[in-house]
Backbone as CSV, one residue per row, in Angstrom:
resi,resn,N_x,N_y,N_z,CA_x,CA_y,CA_z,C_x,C_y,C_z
1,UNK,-8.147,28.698,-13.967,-8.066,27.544,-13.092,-8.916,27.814,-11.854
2,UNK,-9.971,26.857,-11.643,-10.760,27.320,-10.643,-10.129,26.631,-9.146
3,UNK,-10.919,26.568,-8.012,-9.833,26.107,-6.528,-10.041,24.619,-6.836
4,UNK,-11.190,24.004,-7.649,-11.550,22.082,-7.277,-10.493,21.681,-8.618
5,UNK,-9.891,22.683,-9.223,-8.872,21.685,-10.102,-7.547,20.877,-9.439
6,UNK,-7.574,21.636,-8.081,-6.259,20.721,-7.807,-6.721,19.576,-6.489
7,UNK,-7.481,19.093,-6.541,-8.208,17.824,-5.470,-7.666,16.732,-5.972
8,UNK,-6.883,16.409,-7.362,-6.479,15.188,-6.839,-5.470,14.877,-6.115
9,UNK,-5.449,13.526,-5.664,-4.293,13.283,-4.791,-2.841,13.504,-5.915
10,UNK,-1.764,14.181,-4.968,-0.611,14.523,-5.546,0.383,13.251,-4.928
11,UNK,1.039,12.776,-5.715,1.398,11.745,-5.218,3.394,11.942,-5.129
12,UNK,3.562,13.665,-5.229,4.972,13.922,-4.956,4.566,14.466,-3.641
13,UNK,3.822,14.680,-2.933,3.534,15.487,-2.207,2.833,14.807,-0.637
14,UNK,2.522,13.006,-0.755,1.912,12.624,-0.096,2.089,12.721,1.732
15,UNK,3.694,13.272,1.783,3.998,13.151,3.002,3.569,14.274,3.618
16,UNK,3.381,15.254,2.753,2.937,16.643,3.519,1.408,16.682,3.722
17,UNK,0.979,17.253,5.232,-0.136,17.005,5.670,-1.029,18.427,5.443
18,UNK,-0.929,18.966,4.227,-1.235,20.286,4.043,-1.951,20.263,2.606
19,UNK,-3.246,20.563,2.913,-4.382,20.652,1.533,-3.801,21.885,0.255
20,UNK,-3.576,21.544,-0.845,-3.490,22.353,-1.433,-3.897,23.704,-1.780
21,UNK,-5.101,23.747,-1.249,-6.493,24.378,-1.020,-7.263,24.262,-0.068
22,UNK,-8.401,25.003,0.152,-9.456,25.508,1.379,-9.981,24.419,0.919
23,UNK,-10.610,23.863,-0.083,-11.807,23.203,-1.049,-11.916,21.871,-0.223
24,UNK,-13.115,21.597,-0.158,-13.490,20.175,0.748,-12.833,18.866,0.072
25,UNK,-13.297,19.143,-1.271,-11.917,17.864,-2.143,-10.406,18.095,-1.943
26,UNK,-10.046,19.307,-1.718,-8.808,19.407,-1.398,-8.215,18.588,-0.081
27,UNK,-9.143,18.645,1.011,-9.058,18.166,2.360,-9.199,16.464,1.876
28,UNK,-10.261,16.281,1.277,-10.495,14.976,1.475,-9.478,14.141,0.514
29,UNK,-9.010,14.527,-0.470,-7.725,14.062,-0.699,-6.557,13.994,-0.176
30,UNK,-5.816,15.096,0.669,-5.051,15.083,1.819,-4.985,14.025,2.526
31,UNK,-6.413,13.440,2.720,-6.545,12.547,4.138,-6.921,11.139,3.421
32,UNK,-7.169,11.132,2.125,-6.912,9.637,0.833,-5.554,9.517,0.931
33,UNK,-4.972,10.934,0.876,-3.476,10.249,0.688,-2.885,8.998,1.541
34,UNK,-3.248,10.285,2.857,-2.447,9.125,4.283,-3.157,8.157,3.982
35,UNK,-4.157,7.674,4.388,-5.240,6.708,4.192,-3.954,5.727,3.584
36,UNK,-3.726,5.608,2.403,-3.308,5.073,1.244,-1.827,5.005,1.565
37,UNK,-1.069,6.534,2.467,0.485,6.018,2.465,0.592,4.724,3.732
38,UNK,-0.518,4.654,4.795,-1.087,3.912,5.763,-0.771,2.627,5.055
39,UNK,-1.321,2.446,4.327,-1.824,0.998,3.831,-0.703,0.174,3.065
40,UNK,0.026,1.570,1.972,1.302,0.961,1.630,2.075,0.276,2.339
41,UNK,2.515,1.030,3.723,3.278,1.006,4.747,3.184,-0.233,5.413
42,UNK,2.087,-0.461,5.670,1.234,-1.712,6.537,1.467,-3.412,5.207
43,UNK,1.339,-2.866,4.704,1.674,-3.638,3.580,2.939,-4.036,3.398
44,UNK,3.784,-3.747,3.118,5.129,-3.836,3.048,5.563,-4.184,4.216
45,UNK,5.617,-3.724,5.453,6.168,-4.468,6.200,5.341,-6.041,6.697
46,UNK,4.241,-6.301,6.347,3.889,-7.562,6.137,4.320,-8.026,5.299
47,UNK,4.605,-8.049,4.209,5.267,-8.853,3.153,6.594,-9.269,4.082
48,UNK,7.101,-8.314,4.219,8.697,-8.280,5.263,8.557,-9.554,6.038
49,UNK,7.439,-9.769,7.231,7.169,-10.589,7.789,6.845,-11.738,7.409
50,UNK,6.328,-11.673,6.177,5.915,-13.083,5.410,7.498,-13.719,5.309
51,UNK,7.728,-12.461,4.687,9.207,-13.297,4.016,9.949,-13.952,4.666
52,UNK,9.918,-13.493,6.089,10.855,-13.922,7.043,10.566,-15.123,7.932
53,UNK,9.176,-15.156,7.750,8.705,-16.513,8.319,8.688,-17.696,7.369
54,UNK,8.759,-17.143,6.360,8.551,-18.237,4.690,9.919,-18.851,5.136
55,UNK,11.133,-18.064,5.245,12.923,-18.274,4.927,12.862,-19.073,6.668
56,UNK,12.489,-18.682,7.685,12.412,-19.566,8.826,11.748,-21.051,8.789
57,UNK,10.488,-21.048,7.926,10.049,-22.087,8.018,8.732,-22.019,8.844
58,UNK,8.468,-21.092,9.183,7.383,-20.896,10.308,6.186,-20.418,9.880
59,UNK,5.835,-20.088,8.077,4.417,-19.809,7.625,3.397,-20.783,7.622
60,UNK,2.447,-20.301,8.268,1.596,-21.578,8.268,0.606,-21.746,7.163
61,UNK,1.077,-20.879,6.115,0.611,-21.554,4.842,1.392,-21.478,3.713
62,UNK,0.888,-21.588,2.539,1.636,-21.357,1.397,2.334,-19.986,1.023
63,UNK,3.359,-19.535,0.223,3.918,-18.746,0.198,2.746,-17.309,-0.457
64,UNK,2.245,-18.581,-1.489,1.580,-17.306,-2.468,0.271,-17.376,-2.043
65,UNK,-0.128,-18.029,-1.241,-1.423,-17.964,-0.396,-1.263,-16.736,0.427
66,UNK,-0.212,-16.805,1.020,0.260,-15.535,2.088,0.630,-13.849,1.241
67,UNK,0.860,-13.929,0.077,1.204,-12.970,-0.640,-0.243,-12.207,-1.001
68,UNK,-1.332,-13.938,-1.827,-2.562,-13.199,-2.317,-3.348,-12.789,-0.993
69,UNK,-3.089,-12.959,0.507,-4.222,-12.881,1.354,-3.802,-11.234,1.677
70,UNK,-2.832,-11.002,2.025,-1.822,-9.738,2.474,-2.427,-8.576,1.284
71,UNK,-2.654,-8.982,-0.236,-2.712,-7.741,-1.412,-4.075,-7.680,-0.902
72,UNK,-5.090,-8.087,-0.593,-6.471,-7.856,-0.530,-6.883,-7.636,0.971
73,UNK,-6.330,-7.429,2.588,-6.602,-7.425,3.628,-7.223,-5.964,4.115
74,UNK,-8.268,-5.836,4.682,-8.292,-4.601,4.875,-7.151,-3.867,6.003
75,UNK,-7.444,-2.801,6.003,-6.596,-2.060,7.396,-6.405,-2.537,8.453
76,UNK,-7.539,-2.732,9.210,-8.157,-3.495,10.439,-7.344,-4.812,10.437
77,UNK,-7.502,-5.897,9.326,-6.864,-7.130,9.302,-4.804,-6.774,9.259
78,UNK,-4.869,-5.878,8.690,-3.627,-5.753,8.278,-2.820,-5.483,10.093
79,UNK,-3.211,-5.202,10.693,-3.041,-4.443,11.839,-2.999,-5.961,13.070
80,UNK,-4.128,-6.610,13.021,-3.703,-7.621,13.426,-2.953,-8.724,12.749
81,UNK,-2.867,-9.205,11.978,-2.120,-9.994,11.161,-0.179,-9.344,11.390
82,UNK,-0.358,-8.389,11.127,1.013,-8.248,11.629,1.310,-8.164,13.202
83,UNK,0.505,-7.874,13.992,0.294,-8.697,15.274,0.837,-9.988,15.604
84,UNK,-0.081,-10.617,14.931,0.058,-12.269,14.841,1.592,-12.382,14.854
85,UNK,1.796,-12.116,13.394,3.633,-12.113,12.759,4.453,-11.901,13.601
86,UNK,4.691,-10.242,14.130,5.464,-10.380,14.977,5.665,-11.145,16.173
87,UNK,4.285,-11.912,16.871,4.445,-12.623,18.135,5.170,-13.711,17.511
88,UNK,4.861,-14.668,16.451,5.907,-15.662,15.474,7.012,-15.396,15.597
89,UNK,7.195,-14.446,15.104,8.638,-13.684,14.633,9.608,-13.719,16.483
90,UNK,8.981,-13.267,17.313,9.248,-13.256,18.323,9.477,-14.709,19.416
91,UNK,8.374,-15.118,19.177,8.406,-16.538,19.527,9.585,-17.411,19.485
92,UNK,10.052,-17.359,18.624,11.368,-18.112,17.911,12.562,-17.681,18.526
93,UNK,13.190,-16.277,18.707,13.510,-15.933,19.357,13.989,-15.621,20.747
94,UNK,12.794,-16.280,21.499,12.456,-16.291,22.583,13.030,-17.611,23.163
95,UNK,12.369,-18.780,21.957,12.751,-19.835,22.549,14.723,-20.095,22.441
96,UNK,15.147,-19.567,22.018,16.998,-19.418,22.226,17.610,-18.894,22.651
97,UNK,16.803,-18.105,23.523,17.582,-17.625,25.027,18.051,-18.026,25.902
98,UNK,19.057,-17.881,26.567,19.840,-19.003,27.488,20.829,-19.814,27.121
99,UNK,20.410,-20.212,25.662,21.536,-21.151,25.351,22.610,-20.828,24.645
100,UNK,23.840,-20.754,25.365,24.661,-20.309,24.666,25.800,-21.305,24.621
């Protein structure tokens, strides 16, 4: 077994920030992982937000419009878009203060 057999990403292992190996594929898989546990993460809790604005009433588009835009967003978008959401999410909130 030579050191570049173990570069792929290990996917029991993604939380640990430690290369299996010295090997430059070793590193650069390490840092695919996060990359990727990043994106899951970012992902899912947008869906979260979809959902919750879908069940409020407050998406300003279609359900599965909002589902297919969210599976294909890059990082960058993902980051503001849940931005957006939470100020929504918040908004609503905001406005039922006081009244009790």
């Amino acid at each position: 077994m030579s050191d570049y057999d173990d570069d792929l990403p290990d996917t029991e292992q993604t939380a640990d920030p430690i290369p299996p190996n010295e090997s430059t594929g070793a590193w650069q898989a390490m840092v695919t992982e996060h990359v990727l546990d990043y994106e899951r993460a970012a992902r899912t809790g947008l869906m979260l937000m979809v959902s919750a604005l879908h069940f409020r009433d407050r998406l300003r588009c279609s359900l599965s419009d909002a589902i297919e835009q969210v599976a294909t967003m890059t990082p960058a978008d993902l980051v503001i878009a849940t931005h957006d959401m939470i100020d929504t999410l918040l908004d609503e909130t905001r406005s039922k203060r006081g009244r009790r």
